[in-house]
Rosetta silent file (secondary structure, phi, psi, omega in degrees, C-alpha in Angstrom):
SEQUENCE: XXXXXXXXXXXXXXXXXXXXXXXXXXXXXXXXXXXXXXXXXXXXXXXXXXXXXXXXXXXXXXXXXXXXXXXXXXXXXXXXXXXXXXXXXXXXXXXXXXXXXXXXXXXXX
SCORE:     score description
SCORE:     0.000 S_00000001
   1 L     0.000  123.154  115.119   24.965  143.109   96.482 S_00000001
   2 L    -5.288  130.322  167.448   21.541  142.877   94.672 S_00000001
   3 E  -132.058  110.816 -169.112   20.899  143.312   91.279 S_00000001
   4 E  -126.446  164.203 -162.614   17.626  143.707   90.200 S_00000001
   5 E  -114.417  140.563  151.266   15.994  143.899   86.377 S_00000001
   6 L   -90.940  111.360 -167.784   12.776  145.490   84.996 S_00000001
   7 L   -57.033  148.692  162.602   10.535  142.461   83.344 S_00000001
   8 L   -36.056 -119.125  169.656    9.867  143.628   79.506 S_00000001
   9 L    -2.455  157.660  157.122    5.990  143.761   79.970 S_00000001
  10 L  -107.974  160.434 -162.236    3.494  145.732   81.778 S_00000001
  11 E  -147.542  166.921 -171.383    0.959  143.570   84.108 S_00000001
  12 L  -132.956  139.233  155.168   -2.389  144.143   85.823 S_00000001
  13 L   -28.598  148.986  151.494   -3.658  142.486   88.905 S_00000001
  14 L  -103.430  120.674  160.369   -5.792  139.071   87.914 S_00000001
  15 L   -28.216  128.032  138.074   -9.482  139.883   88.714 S_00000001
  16 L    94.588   30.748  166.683  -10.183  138.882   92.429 S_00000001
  17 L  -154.093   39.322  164.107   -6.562  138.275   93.356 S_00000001
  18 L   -37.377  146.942  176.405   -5.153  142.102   93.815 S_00000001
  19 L    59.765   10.408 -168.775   -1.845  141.878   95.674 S_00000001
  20 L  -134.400  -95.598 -164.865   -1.393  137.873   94.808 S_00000001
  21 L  -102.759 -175.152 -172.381   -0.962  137.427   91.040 S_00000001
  22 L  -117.692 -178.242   80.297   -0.483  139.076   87.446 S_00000001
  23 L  -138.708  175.236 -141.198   -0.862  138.893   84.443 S_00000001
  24 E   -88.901  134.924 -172.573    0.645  140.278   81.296 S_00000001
  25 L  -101.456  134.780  160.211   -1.494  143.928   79.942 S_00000001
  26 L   -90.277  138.599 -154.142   -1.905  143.476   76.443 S_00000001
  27 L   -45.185  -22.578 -177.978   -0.371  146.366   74.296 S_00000001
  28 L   -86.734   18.584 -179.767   -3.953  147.560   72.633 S_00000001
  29 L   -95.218  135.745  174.105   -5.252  147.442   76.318 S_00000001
  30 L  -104.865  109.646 -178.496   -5.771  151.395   78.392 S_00000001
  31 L  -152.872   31.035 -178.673   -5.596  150.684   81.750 S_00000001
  32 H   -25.444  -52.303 -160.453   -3.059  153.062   82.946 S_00000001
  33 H   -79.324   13.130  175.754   -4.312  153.870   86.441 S_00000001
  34 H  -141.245   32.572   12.002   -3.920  150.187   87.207 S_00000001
  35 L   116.635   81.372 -175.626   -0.752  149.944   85.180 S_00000001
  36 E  -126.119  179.679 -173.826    1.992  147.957   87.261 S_00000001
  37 E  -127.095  149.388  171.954    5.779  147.053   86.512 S_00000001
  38 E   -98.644  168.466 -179.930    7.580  143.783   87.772 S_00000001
  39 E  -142.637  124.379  163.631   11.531  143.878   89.209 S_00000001
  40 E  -113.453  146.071  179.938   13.204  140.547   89.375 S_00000001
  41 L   -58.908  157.022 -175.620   16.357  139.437   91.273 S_00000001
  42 L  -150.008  -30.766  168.941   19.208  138.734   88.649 S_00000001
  43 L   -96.741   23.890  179.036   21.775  138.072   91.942 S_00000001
  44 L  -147.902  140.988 -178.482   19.856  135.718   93.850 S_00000001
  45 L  -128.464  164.541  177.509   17.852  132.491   93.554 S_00000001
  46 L    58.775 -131.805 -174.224   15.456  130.267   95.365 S_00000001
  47 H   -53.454  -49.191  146.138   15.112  131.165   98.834 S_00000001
  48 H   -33.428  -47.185 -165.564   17.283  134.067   99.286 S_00000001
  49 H   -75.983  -39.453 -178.039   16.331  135.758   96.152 S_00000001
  50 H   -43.882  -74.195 -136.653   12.401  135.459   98.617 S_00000001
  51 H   -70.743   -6.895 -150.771   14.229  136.582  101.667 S_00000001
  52 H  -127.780  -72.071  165.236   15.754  139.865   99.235 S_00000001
  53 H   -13.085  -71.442  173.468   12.614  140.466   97.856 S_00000001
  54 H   -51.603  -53.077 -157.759   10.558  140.937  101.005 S_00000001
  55 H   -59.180  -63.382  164.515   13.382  142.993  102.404 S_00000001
  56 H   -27.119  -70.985  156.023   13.113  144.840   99.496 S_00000001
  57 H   -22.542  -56.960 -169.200    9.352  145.132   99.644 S_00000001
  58 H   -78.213  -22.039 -169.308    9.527  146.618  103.359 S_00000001
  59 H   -93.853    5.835  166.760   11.840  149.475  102.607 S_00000001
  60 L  -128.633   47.268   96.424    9.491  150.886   99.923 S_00000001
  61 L   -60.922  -39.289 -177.940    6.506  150.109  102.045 S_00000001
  62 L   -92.899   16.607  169.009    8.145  153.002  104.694 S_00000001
  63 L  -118.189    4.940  161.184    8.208  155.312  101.927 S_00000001
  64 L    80.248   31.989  167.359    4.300  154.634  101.243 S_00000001
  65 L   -82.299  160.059 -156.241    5.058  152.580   97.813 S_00000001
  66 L  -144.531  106.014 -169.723    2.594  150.231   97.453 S_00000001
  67 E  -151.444  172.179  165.445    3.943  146.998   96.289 S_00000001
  68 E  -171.606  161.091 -167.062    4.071  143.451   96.862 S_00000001
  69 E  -105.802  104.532 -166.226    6.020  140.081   96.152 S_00000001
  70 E  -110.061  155.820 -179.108    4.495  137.680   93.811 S_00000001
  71 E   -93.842  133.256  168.873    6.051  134.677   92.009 S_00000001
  72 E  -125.705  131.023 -168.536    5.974  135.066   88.503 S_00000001
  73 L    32.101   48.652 -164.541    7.622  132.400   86.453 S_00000001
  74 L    75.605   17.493 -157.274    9.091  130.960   89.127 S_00000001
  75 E  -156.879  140.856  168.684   11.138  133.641   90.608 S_00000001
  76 E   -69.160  128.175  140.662    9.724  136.221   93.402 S_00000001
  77 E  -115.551 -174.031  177.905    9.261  139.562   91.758 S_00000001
  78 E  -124.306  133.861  160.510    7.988  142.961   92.885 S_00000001
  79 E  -118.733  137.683 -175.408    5.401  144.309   91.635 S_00000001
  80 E  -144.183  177.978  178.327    4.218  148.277   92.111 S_00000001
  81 E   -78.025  155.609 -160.045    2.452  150.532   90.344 S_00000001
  82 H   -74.368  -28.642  175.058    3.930  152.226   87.063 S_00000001
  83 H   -67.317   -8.107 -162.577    3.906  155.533   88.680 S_00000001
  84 H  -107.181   19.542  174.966    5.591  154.862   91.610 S_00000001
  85 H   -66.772  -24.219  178.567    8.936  153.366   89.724 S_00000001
  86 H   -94.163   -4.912  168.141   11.197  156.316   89.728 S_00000001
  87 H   -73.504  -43.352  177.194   10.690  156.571   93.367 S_00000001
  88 H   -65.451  -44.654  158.743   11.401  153.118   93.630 S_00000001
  89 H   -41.136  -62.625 -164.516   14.532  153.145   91.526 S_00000001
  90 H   -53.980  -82.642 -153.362   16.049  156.060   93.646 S_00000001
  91 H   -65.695   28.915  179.678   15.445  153.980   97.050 S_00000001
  92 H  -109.131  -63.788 -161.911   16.916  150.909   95.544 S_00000001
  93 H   -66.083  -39.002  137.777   19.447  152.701   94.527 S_00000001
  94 L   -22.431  -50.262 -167.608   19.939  154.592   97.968 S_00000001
  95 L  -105.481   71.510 -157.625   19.932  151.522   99.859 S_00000001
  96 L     9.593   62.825  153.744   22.983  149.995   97.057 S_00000001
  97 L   -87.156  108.477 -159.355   21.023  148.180   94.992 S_00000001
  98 E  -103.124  162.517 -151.352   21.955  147.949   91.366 S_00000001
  99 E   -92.910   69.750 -155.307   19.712  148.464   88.487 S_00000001
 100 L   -69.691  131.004 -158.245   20.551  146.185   85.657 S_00000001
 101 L  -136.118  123.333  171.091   18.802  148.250   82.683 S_00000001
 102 L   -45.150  133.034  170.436   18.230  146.808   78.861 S_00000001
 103 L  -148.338  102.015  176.069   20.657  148.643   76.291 S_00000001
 104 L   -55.130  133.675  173.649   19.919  148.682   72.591 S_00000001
 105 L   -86.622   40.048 -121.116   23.290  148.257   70.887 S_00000001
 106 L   -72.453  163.685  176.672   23.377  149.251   67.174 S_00000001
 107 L   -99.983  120.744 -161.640   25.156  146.800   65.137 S_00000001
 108 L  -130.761  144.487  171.118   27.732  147.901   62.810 S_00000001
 109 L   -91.938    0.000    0.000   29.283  145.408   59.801 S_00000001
């Protein structure tokens, strides 16, 4: 089974290397329509977590998402555009991928 995480940040293409690198959108920046979100593996490493990735990659490529698999801090993520994430959730979750999701806790003394 797969588990994959949404990185914390929002990212942009790096000028002259669309569909190859990132980098990090800073929060006073408006750049919406070019807006993208990363997904990282949380059950798989090295080569595998590649080989899971891609796989990933192609089955929201036959649903016309427009994504692609870049290394970011050392670990293959996916990156797509911000709009096209809740489509991408549902067919990860369709083909049983799970969605590890951040959950604020409150803290009680």
């Amino acid at each position: 089974m797969s588990v994959v995480h949404r990185l914390p940040q929002h990212y942009r293409w790096l000028h002259g290397f669309s569909g190859m690198k990132v980098e990090p959108i800073v929060s006073s920046e408006n750049i919406a329509d070019n807006e993208l979100i990363g997904l990282t593996l949380l059950s798989h490493e090295g080569d595998t977590a590649w080989q899971v990735m891609r796989e990933l990659s192609r089955s929201l490529v036959e649903i016309q998402i427009t994504c692609a698999v870049v290394e970011y801090d050392g670990q293959p993520c996916l990156f797509l555009h911000r709009d096209d994430e809740c489509t991408c959730l549902c067919r990860l979750k369709n083909m049983g991928v799970a969605i590890a999701e951040s959950v604020a806790v409150p803290y009680f003394s």
